[in-house]
C-alpha positions as CSV (number, residue, x, y, z in Angstrom):
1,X,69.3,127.2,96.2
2,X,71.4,127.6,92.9
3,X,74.6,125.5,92.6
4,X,77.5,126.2,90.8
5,X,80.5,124.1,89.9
6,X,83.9,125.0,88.7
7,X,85.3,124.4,85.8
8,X,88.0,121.9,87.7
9,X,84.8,120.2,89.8
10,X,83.0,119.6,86.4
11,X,86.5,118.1,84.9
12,X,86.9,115.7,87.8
13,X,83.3,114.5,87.4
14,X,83.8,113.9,83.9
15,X,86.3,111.5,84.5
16,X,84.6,109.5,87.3
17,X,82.0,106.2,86.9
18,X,78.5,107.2,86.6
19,X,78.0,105.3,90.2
20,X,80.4,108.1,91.6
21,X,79.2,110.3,90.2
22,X,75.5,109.8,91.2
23,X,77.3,109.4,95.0
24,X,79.1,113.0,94.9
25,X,75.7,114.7,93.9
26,X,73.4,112.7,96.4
27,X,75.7,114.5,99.0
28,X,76.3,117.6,97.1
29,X,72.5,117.6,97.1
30,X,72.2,117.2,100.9
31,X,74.7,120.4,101.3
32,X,71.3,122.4,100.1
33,X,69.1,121.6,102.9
34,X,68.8,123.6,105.8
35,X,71.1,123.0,107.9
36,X,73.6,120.7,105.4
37,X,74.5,117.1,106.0
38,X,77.0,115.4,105.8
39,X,81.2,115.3,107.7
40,X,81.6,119.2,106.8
41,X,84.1,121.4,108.1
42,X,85.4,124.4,107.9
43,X,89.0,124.9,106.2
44,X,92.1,125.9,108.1
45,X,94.0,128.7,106.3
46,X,91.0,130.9,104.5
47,X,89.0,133.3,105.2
48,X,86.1,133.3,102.3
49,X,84.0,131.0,104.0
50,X,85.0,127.6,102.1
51,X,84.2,124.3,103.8
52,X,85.2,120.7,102.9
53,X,82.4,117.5,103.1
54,X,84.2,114.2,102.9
55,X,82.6,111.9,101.7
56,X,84.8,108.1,101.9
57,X,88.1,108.7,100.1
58,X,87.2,112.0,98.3
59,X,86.6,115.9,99.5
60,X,84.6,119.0,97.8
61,X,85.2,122.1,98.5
62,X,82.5,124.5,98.5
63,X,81.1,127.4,100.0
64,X,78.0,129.1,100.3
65,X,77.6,132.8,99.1
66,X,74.2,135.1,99.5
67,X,73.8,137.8,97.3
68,X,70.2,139.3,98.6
69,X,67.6,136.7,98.6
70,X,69.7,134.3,95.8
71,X,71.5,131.7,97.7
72,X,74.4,129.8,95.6
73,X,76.4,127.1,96.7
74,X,79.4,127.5,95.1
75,X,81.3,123.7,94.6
76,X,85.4,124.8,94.3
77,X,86.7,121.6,93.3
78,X,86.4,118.1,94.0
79,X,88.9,115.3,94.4
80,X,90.7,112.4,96.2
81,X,91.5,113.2,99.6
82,X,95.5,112.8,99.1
83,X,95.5,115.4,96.6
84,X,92.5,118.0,96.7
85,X,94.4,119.9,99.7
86,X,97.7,120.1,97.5
């Protein structure tokens, strides 16, 4: 499985500590298996198939697109949970 982050996601990582970091893609990581782990569920409002994991006091967004037999998981953005849903 291919994953692909936004330009925001890839910002936000920038800015964290390296242990954070390392934290967000252990459980971005786990979103590949089959089926993912992790507290996911699916967002209120949309109709594109995005999902949020929580992990402690942040949130990614993702969502998972198939295009034959490529599967990408597509990571929206990721931040603190006050201010990703904003």
């Amino acid at each position: 499985m291919k994953i692909d982050y936004s330009k925001d996601a890839l910002k936000y990582l920038e800015k964290q500590k390296k242990k954070s970091v390392n934290r967000i893609r252990g459980a971005i990581a786990k979103l590949t298996k089959n089926p993912p782990e992790g507290n996911i569920a699916p967002m209120k409002g949309y109709t594109d198939g995005r999902m949020r994991l929580r992990i402690g006091g942040w949130r990614i967004i993702f969502k998972h697109i198939t295009s034959g037999k490529v599967e990408t998981l597509c990571i929206i953005d990721i931040g603190n949970r006050g201010d990703i849903y904003k």
